[in-house]
ROZA-231709 format. One record per atom (N, C-alpha, C): residue in three letters; y, x, z. Coordinates in steps of 0.1 Angstrom, whole numbers, plus 2048, in hexadecimal, padded with zeros to 3 digits. Layout:
% residues N
ALAYXZ
...
END
This chain:
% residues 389
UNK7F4808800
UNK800800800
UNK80D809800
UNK80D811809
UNK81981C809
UNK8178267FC
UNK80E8287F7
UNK80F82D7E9
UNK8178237DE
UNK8118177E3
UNK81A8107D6
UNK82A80C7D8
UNK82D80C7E1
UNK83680D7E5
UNK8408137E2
UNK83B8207E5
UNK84182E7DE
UNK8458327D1
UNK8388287C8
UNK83882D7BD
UNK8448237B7
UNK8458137BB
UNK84F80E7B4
UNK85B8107BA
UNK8608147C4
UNK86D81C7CA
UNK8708267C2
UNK8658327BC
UNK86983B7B9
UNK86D8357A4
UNK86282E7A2
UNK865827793
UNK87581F792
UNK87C81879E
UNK88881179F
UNK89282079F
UNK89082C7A2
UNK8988307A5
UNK89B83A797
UNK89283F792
UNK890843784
UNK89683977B
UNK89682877E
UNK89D820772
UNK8AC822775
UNK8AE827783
UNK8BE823786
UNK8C6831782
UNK8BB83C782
UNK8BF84877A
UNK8BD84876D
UNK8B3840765
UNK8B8842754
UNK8C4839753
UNK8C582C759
UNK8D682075A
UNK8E182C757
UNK8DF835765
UNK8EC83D763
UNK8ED84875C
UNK8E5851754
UNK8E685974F
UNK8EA85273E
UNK8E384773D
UNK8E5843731
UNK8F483C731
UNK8FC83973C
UNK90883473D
UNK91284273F
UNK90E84E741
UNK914859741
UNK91586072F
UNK906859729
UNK90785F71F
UNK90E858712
UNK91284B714
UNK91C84470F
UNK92A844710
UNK92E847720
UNK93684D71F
UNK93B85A71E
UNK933862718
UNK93686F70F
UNK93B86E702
UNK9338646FE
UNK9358656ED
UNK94385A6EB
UNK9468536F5
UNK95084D6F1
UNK95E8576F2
UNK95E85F6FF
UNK96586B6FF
UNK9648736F4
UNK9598796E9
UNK95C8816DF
UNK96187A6D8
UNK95C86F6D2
UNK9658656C8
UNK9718646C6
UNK9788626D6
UNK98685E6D3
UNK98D86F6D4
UNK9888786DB
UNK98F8836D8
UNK98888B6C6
UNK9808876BE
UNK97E8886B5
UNK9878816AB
UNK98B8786A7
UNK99486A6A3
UNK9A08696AC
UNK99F8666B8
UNK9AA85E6BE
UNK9B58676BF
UNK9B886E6BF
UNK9C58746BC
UNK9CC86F6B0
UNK9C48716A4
UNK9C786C69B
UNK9CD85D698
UNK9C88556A0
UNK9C884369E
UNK9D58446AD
UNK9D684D6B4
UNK9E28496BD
UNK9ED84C6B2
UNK9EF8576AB
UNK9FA85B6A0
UNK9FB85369A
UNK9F3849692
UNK9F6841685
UNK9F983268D
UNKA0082A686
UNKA0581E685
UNK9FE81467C
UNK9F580A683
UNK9ED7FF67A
UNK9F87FB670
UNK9F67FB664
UNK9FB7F5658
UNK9FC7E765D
UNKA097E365C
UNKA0E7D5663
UNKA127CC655
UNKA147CF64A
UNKA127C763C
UNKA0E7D0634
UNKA0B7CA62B
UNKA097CD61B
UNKA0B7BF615
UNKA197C060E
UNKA227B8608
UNKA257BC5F4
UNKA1E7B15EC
UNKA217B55DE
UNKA257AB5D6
UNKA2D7B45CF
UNKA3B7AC5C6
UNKA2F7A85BB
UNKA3179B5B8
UNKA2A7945A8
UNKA3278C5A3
UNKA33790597
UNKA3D78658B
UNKA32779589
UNKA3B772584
UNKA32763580
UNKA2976C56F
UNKA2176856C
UNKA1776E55F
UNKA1E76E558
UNKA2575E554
UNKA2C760543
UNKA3A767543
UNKA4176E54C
UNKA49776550
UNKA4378454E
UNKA3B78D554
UNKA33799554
UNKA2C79F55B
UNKA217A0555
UNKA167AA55A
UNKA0B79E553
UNKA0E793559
UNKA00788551
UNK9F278F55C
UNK9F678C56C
UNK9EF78A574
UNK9ED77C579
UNK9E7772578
UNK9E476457F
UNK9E276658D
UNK9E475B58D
UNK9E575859E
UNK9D375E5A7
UNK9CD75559C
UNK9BB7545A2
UNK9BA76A5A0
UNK9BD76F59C
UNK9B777D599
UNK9C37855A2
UNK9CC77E5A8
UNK9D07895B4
UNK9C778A5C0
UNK9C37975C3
UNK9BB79F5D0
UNK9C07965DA
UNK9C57895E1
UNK9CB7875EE
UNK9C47935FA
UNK9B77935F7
UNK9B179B607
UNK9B97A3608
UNK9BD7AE601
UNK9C67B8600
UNK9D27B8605
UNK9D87AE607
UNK9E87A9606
UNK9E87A0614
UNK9F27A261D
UNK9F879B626
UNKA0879261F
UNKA0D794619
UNKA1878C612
UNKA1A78E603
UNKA1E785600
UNKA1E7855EE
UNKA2E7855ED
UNKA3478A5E5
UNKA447885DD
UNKA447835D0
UNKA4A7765D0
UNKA4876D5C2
UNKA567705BC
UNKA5977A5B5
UNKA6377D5AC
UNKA6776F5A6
UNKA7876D5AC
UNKA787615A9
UNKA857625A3
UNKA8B7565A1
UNKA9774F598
UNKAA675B598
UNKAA875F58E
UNKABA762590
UNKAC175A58F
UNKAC775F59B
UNKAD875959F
UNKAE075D593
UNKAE674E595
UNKAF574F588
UNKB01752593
UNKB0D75358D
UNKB1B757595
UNKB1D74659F
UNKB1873D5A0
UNKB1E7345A3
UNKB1372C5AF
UNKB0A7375B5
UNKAFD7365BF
UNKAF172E5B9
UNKAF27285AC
UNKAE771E5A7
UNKADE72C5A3
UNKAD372359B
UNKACA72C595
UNKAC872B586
UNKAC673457F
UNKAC373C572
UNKAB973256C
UNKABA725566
UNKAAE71B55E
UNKAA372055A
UNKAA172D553
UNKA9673254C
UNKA8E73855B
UNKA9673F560
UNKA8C74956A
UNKA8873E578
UNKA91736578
UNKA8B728582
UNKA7E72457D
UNKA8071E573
UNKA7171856B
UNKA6772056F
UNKA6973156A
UNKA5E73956E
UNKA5873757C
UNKA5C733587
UNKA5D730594
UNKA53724594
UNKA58718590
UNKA5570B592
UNKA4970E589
UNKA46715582
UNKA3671457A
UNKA2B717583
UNKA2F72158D
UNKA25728591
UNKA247285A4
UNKA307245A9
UNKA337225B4
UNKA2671B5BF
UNKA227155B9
UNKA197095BE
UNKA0D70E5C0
UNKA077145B6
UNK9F871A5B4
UNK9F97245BD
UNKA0772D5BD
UNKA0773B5C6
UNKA0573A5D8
UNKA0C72D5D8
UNKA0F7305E8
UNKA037265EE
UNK9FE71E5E6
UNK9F27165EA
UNK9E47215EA
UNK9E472B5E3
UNK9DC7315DE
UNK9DA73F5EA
UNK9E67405EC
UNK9E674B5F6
UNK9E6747608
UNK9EA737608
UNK9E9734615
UNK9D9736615
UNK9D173260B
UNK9C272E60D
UNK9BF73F60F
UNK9C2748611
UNK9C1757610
UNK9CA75861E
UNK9CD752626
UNK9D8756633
UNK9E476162A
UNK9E775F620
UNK9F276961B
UNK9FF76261C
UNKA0A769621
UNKA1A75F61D
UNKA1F763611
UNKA2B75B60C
UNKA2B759600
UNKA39759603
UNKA417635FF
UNKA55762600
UNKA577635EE
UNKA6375D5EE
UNKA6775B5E5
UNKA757675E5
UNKA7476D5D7
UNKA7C7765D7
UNKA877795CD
UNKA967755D4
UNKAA07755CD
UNKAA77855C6
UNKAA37865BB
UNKA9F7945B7
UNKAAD7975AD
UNKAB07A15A9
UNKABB7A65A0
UNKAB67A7595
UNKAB27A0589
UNKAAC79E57E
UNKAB479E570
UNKAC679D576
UNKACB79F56B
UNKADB7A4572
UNKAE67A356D
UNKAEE7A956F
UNKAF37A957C
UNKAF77B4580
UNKAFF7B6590
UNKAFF7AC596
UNKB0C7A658D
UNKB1779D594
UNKB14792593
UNKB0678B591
UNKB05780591
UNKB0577F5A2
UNKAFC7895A4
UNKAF77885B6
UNKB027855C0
UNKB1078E5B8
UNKB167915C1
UNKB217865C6
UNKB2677D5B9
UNKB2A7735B3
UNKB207685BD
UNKB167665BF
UNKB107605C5
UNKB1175E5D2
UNKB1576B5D8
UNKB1476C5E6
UNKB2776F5EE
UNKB2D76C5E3
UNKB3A7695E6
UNKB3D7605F4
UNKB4475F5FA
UNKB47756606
UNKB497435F9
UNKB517455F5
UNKB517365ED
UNKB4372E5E5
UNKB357355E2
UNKB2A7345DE
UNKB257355EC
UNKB2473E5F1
UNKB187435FC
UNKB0E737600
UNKB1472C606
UNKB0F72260F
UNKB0871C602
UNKB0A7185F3
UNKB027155EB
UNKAF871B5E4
UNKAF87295E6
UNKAED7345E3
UNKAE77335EB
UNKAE17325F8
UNKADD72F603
UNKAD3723605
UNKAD971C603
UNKAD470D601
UNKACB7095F8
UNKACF7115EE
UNKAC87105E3
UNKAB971A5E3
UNKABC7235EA
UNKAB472B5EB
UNKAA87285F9
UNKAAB721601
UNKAA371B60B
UNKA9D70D604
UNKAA27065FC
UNKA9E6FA5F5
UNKA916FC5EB
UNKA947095E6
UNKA8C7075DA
UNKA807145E4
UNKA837165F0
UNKA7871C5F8
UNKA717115FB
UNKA74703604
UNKA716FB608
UNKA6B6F15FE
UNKA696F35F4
UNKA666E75E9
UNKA576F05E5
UNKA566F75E8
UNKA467015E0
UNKA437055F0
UNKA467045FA
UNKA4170A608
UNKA3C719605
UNKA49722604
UNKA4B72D609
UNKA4D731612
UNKA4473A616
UNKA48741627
UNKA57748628
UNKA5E74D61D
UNKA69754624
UNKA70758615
UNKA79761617
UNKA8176860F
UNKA7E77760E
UNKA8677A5FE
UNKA7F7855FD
UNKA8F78E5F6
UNKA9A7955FD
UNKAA87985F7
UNKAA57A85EB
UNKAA87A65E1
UNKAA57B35D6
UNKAB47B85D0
UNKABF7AF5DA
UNKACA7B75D3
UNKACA7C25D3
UNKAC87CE5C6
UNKACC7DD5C6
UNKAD87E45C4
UNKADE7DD5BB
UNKAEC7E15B6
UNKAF87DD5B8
UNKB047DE5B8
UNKB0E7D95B9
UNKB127D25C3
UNKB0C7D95D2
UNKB0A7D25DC
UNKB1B7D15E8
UNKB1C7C45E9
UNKB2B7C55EE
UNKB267C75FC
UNKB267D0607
UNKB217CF614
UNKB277C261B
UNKB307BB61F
UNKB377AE622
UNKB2A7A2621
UNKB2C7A6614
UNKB26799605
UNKB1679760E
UNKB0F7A7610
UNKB037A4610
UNKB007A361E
UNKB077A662B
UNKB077A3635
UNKB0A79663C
UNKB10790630
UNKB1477F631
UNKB0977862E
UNKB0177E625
UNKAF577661A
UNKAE7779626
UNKAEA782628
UNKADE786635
UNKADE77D63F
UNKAE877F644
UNKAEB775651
UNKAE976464E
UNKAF1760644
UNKAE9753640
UNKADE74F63D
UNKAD575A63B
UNKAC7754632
UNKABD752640
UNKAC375C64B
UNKABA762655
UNKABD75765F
UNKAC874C662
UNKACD744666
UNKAC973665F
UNKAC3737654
UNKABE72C652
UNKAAE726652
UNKAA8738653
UNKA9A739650
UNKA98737662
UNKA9D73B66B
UNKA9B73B679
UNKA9B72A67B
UNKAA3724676
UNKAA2713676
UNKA9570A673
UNKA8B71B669
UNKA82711667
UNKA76711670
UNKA6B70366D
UNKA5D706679
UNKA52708671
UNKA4671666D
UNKA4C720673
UNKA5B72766E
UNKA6172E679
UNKA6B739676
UNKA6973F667
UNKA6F73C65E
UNKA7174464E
UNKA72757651
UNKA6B758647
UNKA6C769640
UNKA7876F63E
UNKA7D77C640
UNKA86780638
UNKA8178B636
UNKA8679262A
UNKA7C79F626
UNKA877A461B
UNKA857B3619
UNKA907B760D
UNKA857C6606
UNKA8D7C75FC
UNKA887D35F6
UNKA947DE5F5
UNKA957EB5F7
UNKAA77F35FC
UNKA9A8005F5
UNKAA78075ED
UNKAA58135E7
UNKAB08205EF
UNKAB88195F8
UNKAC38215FC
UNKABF82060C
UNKAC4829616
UNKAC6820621
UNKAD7823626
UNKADC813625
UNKAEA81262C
UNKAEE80C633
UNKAFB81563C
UNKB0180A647
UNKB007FC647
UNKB027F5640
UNKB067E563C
UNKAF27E2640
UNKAE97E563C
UNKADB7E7638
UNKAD87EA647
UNKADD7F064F
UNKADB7F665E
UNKADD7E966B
UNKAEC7E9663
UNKAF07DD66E
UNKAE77D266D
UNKAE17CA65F
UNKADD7BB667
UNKACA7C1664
UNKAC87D0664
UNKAB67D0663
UNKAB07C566D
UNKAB77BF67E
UNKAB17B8686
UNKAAD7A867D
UNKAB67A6675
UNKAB279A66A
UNKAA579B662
UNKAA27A765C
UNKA967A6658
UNKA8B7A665B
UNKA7F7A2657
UNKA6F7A3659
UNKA667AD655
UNKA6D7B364A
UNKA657C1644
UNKA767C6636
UNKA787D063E
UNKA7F7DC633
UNKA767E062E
UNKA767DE620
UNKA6B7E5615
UNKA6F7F0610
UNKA6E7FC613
UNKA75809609
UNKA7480A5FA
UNKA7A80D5F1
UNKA778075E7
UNKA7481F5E0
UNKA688225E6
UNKA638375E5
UNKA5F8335D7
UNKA698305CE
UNKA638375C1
UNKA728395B7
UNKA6C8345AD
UNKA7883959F
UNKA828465A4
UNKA7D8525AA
UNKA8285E5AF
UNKA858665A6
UNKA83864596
UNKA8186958C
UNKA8B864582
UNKA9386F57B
UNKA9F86D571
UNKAA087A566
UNKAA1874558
UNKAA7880550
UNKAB4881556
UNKAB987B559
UNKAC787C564
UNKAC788656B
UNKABD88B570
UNKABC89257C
UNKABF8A1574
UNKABA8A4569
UNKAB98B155F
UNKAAD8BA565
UNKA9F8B6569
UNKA998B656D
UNKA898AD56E
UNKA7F8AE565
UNKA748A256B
UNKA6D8A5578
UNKA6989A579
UNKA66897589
UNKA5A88C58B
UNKA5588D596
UNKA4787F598
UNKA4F87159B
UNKA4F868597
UNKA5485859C
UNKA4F8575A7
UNKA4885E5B4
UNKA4785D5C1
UNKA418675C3
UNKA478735CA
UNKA3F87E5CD
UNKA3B8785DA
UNKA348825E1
UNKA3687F5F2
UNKA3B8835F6
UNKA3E8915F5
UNKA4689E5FC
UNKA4C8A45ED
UNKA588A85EF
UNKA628B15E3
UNKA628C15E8
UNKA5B8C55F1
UNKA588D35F7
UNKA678D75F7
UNKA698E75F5
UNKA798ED5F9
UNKA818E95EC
UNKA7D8DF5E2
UNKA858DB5D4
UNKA928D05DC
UNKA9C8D25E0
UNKAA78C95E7
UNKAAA8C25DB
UNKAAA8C15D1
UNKAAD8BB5C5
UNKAAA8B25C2
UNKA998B35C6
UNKA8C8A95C0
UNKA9289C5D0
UNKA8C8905CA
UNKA8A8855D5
UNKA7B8835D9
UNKA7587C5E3
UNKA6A87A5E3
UNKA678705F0
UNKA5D86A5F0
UNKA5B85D5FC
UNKA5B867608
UNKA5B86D60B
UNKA5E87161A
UNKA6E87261C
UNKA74879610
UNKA8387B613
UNKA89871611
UNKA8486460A
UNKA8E85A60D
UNKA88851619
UNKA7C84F61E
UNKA7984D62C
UNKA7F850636
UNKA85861638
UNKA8A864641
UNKA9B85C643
UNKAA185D635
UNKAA9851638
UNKAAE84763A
UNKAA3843639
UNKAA2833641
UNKA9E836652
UNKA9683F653
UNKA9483E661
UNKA9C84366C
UNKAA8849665
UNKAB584D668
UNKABB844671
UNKAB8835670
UNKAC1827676
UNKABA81E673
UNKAAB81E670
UNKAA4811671
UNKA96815673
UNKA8F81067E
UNKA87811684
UNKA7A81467C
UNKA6E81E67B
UNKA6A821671
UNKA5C812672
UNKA5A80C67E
UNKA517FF67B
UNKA577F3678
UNKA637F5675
UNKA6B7EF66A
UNKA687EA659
UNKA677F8657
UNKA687FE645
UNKA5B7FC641
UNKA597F4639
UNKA4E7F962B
UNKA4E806620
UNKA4380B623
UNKA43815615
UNKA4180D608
UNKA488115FF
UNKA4980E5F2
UNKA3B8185EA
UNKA328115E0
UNKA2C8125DD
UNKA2A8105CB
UNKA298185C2
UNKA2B8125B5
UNKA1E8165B0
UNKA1E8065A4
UNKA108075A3
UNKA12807590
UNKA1B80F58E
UNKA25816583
UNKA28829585
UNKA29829576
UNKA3183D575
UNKA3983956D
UNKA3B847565
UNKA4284955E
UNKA3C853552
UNKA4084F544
UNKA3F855539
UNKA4C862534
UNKA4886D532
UNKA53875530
UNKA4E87A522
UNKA5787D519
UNKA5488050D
UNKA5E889504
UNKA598944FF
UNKA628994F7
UNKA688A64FF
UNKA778A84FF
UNKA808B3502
UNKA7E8BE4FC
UNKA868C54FF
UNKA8A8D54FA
UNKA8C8DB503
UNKA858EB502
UNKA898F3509
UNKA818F9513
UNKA7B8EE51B
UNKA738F1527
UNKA678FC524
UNKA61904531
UNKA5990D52C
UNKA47909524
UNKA478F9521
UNKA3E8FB518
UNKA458F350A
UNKA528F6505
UNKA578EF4FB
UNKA5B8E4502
UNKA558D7501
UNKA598C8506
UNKA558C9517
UNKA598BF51D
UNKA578BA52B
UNKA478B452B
UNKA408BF530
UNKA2C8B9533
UNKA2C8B9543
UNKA378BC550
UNKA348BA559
UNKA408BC567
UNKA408B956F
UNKA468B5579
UNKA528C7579
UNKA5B8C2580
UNKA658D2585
UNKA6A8D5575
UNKA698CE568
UNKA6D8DD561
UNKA818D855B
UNKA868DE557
UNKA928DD552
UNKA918E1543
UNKA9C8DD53D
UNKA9A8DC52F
UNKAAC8DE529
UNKAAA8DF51B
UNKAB38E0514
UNKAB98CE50F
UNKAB38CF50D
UNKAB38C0500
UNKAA78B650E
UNKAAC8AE50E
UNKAAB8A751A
UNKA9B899515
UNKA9089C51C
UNKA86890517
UNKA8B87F516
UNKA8187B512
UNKA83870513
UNKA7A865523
UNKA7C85A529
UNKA71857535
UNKA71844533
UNKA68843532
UNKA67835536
UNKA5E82F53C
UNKA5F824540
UNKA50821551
UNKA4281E548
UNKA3781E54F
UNKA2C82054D
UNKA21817554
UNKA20809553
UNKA17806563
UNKA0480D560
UNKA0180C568
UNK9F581656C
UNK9EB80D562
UNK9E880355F
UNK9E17FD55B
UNK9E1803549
UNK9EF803545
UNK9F3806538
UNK9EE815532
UNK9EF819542
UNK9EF82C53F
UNK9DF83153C
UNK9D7826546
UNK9CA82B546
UNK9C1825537
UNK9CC81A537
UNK9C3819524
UNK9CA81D519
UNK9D082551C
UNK9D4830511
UNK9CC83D50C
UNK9C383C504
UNK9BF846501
UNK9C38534FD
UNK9CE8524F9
UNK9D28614F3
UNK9D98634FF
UNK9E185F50B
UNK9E4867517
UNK9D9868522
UNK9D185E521
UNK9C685F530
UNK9BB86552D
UNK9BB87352B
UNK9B087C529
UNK9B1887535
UNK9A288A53B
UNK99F892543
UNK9AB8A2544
UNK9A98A6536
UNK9B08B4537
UNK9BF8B2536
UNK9C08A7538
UNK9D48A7539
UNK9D68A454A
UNK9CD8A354F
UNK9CD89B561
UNK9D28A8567
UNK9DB8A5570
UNK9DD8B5575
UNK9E18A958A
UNK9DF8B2593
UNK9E58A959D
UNK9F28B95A0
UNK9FA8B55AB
UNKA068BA5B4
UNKA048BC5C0
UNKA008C45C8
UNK9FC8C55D4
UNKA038C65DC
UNKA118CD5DA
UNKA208CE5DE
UNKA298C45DE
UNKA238BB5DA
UNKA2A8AE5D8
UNKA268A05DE
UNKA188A35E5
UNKA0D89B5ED
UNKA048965E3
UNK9FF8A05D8
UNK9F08995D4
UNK9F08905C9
UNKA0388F5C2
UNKA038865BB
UNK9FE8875B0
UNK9F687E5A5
UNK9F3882599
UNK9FC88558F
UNK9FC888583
UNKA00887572
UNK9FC88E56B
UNKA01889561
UNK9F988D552
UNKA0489754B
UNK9FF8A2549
UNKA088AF541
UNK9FC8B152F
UNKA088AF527
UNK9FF8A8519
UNKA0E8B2511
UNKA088BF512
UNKA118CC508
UNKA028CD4FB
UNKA118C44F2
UNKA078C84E4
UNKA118CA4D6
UNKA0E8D44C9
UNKA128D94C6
UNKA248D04C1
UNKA2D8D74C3
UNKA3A8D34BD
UNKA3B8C84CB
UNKA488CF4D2
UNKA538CB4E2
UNKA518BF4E0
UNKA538B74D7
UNKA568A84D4
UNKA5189D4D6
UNKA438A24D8
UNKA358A04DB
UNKA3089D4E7
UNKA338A84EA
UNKA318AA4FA
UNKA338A2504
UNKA2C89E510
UNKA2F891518
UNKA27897529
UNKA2D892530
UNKA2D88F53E
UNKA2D882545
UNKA2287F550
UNKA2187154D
UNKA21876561
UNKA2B86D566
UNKA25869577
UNKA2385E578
UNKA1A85F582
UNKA14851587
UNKA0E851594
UNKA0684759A
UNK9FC84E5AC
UNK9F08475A2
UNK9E68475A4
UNK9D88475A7
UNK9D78435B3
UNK9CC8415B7
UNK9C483C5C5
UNK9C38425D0
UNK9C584E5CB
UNK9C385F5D6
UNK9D085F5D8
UNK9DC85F5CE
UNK9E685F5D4
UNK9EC8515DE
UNK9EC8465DC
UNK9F083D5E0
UNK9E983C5F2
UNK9DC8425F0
UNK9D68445FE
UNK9DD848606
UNK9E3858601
UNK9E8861608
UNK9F385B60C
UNK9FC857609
UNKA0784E606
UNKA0583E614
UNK9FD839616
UNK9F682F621
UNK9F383962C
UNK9ED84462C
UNK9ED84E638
UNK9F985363D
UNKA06854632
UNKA0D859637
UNKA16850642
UNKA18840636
UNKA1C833640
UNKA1683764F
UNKA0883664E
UNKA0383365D
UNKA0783E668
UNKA0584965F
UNKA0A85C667
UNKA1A85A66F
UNKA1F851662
UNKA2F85266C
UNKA32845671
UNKA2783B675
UNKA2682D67E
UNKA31824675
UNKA33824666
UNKA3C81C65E
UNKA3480B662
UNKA3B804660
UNKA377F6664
UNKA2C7F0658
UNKA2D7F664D
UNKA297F063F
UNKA297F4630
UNKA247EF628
UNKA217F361D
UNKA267EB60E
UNKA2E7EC607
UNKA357E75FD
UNKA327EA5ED
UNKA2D7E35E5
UNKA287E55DA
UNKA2E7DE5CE
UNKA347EB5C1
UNKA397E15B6
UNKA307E75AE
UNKA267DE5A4
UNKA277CF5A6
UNKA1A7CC5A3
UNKA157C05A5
UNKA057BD5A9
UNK9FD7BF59F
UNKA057BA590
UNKA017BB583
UNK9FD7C657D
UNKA027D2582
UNKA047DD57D
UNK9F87E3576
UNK9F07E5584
UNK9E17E9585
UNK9D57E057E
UNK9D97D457C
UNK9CE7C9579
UNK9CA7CB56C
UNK9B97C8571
UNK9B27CD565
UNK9A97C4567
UNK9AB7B455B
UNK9A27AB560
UNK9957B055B
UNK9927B4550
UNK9867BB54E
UNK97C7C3552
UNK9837CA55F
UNK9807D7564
UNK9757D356E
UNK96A7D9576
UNK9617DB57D
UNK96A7D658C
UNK9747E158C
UNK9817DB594
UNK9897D458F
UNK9937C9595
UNK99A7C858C
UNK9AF7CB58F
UNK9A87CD59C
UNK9B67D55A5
UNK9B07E45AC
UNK9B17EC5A5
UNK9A97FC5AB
UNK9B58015AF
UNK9C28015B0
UNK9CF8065B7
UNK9CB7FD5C4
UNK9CA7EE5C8
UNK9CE7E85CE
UNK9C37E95D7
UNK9B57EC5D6
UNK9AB7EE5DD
UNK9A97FC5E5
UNK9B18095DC
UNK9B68145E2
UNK9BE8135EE
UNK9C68095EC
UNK9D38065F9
UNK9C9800602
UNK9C17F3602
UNK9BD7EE609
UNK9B37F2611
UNK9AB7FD60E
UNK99F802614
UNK9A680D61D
UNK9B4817618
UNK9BA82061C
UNK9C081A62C
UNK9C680C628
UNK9D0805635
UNK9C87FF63F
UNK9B77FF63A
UNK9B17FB644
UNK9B3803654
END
């Protein structure tokens, strides 16, 4: 009897010693884990949107509603109507609106996506500005919550870039933000800014997502070719690049604030004189006789056969990894330089968001990349979304 005794005392005591060794040895590995990784995940900032601009189809790109990625997307921007000088809206680019309005935001609630409507600069200056006059204001406004309210859009989307009166747009801010707060739920406000300015500083507390607008860094203007979004411009003070216009904004607005700007577009460069291979085949060179550049969306570039060949791929490592295409063939005139990101680049570009705790992620434009044919049919958009996981 005292044998057996023994023996199940000493068998309880051996279970209460595997219990704890096996609870010592879990909490080991949860300790290497987080000092393996967690350093890492305390530095980065969860991706708090991914937000993308789509034109209606019969406008551009000829993306439909049913073949936009929602999974991918936390908010949509429905490129919407220009303002005339007198707050109403532009007949033709309205229509574009009212064709497709319906299917979008029904389409995307069924996806938990929001859907802001976005008063964009689509044609000259001064219609915008003309619009947002004190004697219009209250009917640009109205107008612009009305034709929110008639399609059930979540919010607003402001794209003034040019010709911006700081008064004008600090008036237009404050009213739109003052009307959307009236609503149940509370309305969106959201902008896309290529600059960052005082006027832009004061009412940032009005917005919901500052979208950076890190690309078109690139000008024959400049007397110089260059990437349409490097990441980094290394010791080139000349060159621009999504870090150096990031840093400006984060100058006076809070960096979980700002969306990175994302393009799902390059640029074609063609021709010049002078440069050290005859014509302009690649990023940094200067020239005599100045190329020619015009935009490129990703979709157009990769079914191009005579530019999208293996031996023209070159990437920039000094620049964060970005791709292009250097295509030096006989006689300068010829010659072409193509930027754009790829999937590697655009990753790097979502690491960087998270690395510097940016609030979010901003993409022009949804169509770009679409390849209804393709195995994929958004491979830009699935690079962002697997990357922001």
């Amino acid at each position: 009897m005292l044998d057996s005794i023994r023996r199940v005392l000493s068998w309880g005591i051996l279970k209460r010693s595997a219990s704890f060794w096996l609870g010592v040895t879990t909490l080991l590995l949860v300790v290497v884990a987080f000092f393996t990784v967690g350093f890492r995940g305390v530095n980065e900032r969860k991706i708090g949107w991914v937000t993308g601009y789509w034109y209606s189809p019969s406008v551009w790109g000829g993306l439909p509603v049913k073949d936009i990625e929602f999974s991918a997307l936390t908010h949509v921007i429905h490129c919407g109507p220009t303002p005339n000088a007198d707050g109403t809206f532009e007949e033709k680019s309205l229509q574009y609106v009212r064709d497709y309005a319906g299917e979008l935001v029904r389409t995307a609630h069924r996806h938990n996506v929001k859907v802001l409507l976005c008063m964009g600069q689509f044609r000259a200056a001064n219609t915008y500005t003309c619009a947002a006059r004190p004697e219009h204001l209250g009917t640009f406004v109205s107008n612009i919550i009305e034709l929110m309210d008639a399609y059930g859009y979540d919010g607003v989307d402001l794209d003034w870039e040019s010709g911006v009166d700081p008064q004008q747009f600090m008036n237009l801010v404050g009213a739109l933000r003052s009307r959307l707060n009236a609503r149940n739920p509370r309305g969106l406000l959201t902008g896309a800014f290529w600059e960052s300015t005082w006027y832009l500083a004061k009412v940032q507390n009005d917005f919901d997502q500052i979208n950076v607008m890190t690309y078109d860094e690139c000008s024959p203007g400049d007397g110089f070719s260059w990437h349409n979004a490097a990441l980094y411009r290394g010791p080139h003070l000349r060159r621009r690049s999504v870090d150096w216009r990031i840093r400006q904004f984060t100058s006076s607005i809070p960096a979980a604030k700002l969306g990175l700007g994302l393009p799902f577009y390059g640029y074609l460069w063609e021709g010049g004189a002078g440069t050290p291979t005859g014509g302009v085949t690649g990023p940094g060179q200067e020239w005599k006789s100045a190329p020619t550049m015009r935009l490129c969306n990703f979709r157009d570039l990769i079914s191009n056969p005579l530019l999208w060949q293996a031996a023209y791929k070159r990437r920039d490592q000094s620049a964060g990894n970005v791709p292009y295409l250097s295509v030096d063939r006989p006689g300068s005139a010829k010659d072409s330089f193509v930027t754009y990101d790829d999937e590697i680049s655009l990753a790097e570009k979502v690491r960087y968001a998270k690395n510097n705790r940016l609030g979010g992620l901003m993409i022009w434009e949804l169509s770009a990349d679409y390849m209804p044919h393709g195995a994929i049919k958004h491979p830009l958009l699935k690079s962002v979304k697997d990357a922001a996981r």
